[in-house]
C-alpha positions in Angstrom: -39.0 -129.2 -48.2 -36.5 -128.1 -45.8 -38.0 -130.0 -42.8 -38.2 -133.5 -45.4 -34.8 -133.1 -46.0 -33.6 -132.5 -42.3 -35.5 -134.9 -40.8 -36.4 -137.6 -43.7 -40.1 -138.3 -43.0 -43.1 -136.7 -43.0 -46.6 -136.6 -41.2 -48.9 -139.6 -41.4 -51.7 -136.9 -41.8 -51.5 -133.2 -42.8 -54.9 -130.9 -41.3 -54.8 -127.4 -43.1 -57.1 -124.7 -43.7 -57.9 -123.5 -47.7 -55.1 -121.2 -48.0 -53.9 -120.8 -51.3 -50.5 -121.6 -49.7 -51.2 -124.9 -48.9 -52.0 -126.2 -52.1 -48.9 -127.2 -53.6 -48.0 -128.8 -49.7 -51.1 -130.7 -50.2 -50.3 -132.0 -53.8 -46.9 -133.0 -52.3 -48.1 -134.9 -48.8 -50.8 -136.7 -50.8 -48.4 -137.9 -54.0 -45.5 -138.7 -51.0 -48.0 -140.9 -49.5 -49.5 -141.9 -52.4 -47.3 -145.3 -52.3 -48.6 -146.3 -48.5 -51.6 -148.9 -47.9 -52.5 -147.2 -44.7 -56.7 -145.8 -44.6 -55.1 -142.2 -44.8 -52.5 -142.4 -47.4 -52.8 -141.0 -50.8 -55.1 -138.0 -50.7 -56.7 -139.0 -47.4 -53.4 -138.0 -45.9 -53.9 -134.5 -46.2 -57.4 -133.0 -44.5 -59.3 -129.4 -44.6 -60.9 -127.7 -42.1 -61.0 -123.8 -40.5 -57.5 -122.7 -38.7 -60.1 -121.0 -35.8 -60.8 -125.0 -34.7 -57.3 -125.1 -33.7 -56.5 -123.3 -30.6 -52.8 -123.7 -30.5 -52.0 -122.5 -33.3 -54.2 -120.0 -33.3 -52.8 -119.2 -29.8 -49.2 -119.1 -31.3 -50.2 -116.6 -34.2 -51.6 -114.5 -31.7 -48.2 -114.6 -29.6 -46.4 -114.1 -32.9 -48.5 -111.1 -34.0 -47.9 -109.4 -30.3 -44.3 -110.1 -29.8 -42.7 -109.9 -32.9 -44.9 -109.2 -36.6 -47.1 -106.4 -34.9 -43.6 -104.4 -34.2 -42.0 -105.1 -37.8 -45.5 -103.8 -39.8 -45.4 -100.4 -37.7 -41.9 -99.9 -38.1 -42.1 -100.5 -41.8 -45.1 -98.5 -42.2 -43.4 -95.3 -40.3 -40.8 -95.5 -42.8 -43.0 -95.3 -45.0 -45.0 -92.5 -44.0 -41.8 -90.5 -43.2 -41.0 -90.7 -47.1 -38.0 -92.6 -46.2 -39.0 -96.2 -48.2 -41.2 -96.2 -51.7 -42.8 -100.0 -51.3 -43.6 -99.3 -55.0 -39.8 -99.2 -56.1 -38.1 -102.2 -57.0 -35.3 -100.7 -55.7 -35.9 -99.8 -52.4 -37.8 -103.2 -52.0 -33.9 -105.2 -52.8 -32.8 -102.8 -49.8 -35.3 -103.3 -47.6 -34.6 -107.5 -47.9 -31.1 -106.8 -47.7 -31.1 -104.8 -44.8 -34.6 -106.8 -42.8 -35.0 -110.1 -44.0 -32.0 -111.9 -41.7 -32.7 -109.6 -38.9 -36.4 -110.6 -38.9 -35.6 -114.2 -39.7 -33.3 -114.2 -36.8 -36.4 -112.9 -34.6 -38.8 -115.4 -35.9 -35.6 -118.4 -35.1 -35.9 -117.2 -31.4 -39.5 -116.8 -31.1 -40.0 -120.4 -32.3 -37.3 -121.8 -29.5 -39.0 -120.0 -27.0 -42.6 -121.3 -28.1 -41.5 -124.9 -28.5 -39.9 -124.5 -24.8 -43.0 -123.3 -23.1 -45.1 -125.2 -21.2 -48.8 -126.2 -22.4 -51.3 -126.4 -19.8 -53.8 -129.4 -19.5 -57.0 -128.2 -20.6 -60.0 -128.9 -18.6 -62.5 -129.5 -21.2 -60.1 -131.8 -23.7 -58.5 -134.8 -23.5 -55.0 -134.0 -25.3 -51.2 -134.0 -24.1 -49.5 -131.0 -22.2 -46.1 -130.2 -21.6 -43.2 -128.6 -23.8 -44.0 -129.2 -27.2 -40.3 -130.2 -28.1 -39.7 -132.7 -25.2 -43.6 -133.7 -26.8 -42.1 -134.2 -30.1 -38.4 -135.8 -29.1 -39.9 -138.1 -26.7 -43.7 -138.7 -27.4 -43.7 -141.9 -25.7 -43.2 -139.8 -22.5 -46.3 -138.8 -22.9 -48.6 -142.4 -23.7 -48.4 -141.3 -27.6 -45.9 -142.4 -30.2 -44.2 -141.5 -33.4 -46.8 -141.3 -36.3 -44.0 -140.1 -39.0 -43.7 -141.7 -42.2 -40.0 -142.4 -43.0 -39.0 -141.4 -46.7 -35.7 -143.2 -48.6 -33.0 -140.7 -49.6 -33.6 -141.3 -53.2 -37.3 -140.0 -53.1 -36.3 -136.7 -51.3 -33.5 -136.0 -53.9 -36.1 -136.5 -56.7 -38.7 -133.8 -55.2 -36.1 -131.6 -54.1 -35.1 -131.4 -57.2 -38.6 -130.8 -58.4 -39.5 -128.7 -55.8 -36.9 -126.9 -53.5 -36.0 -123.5 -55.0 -32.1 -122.0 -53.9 -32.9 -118.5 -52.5 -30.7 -116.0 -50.6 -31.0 -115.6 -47.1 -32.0 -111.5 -47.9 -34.1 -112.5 -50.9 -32.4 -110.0 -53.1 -31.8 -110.4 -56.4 -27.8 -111.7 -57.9 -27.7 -108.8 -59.6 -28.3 -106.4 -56.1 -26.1 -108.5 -54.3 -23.4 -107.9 -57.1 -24.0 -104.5 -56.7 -23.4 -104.4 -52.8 -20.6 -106.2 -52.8 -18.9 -103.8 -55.7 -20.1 -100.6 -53.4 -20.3 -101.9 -49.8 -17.8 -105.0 -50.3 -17.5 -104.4 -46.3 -20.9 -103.9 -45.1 -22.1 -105.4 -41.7 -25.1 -106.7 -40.7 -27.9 -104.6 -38.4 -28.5 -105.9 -34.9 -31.9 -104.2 -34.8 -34.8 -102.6 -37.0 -32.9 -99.3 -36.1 -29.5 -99.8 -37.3 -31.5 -101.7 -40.2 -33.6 -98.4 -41.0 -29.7 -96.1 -41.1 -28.6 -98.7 -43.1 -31.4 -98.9 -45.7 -30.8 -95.0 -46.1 -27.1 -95.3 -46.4 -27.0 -98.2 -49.3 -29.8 -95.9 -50.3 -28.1 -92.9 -51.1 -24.7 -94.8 -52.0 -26.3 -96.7 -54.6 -28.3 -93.2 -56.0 -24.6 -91.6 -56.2 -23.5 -94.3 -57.6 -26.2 -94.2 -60.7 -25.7 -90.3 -60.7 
C-alpha cells in the first residue's frame, strides 16, 4: 500500500511464492487489475511459483540474512539467554519494539540503498538485463526494456487505502506504552546501535517496574 500510494501504479504482473503473506497482496493486484482488458489482468495478473526459481531475490535474502538479520536474531537470543528479555511478557515485548524496531528499520533502509546501487553481472547462461537495479528501474529504456506499470487514478488508491492501509507506530508499541514513556521517560533518546538499544531496554525496564512497585 505504501509503494501504491507513493508511486500511483502497480505491476502489470505480480510472481510470488505460496506464502501465507501474499494472499491478501494477491486479492488486491488481481481486484486492482480486475478493470483492465490486457491477457494478464484480473487474476492472471498475479502468478505462483517456488521463490528458489528466482535467483536474485534469493541472492538478496541471502545478503540480508549475512549482513544484517543473522546479527539482530543472535543478539536477541543472547538477551535472552542472559535472562535479561522474557519474549513471553507482553511487557518486555512493547520495550523491545520501542527500543529495536527504528534501529533495525533504519538498517534494513540502508541495506536496500546499498542493494539497489550494486551492480548486477550479466549472466552467461540467461538472457536478462544487468546493471544497477535503480538506474534499471528509473530508466528502463536504457536498457532495451520499458515501463510495464499500470497507472492507478487517485480516487481508486484512496478507496483501498482506506480499506486496506492500517496507521501503525514506527516502534509498533501499543498507545497505551507510548503514553506510558512519554509520562516516565518524556525525554528519552533514541539508540544508535543494538548496544545502546540493549541498556536502554533494561533501563525503561526497571523504570517502568518502579514505577508499578
Amino acid at each position: 500500500m505504501e509503494s501504491l500510494i507513493e508511486n500511483k501504479i502497480i505491476p502489470k504482473v505480480i510472481r510470488c511464492d505460496r506464502g501465507t503473506e501474499n494472499v491478501l497482496l494477491s486479492g488486491i493486484q488481481a481486484s486492482l487489475r480486475m478493470r483492465d482488458n490486457d491477457g494478464l489482468s484480473g487474476e492472471n495478473s498475479f502468478m505462483y511459483g517456488r521463490s528458489t526459481a528466482n535467483q536474485r531475490i534469493e541472492a538478496f535474502w541471502t545478503h540480508l540474512l549475512k549482513s544484517l538479520t543473522s546479527f539482530y536474531i543472535d543478539f536477541l537470543t543472547h538477551m535472552i539467554e542472559d535472562n535479561i528479555f522474557d519474549n513471553s511478557s507482553g511487557l518486555h515485548l512493547q520495550i523491545i519494539r520501542f527500543c529495536f524496531m527504528e534501529l533495525i528499520q533504519k538498517e534494513l533502509d540502508t541495506n536496500l540503498k546499498e542493494w539497489n546501487l550494486h551492480f548486477i553481472r550479466k549472466s552467461k547462461n540467461a538472457d536478462g538485463p544487468h546493471g544497477m537495479p535503480q538506474i534499471m528501474y528509473t530508466v528502463p529504456e536504457l536498457f532495451d526494456s520499458e515501463e510495464k506499470g499500470i497507472n492507478i487514478d487517485e480516487e481508486t488508491i484512496k478507496l483501498y487505502q482506506e480499506i486496506y492501509a492500517i496507521k501503525y507506530e514506527k516502534t509498533g508499541c501499543k498507545k497505551v506504552f507510548l503514553d506510558l514513556i512519554n509520562l516516565l521517560l518524556p525525554n528519552i533518546q533514541k539508540p544508535e546501535s543494538a548496544e545502546e538499544a540493549k541498556h536502554q531496554f533494561i533501563y525503561i525496564l526497571n523504570t517502568i517496574n518502579q514505577y508499578l512497585d
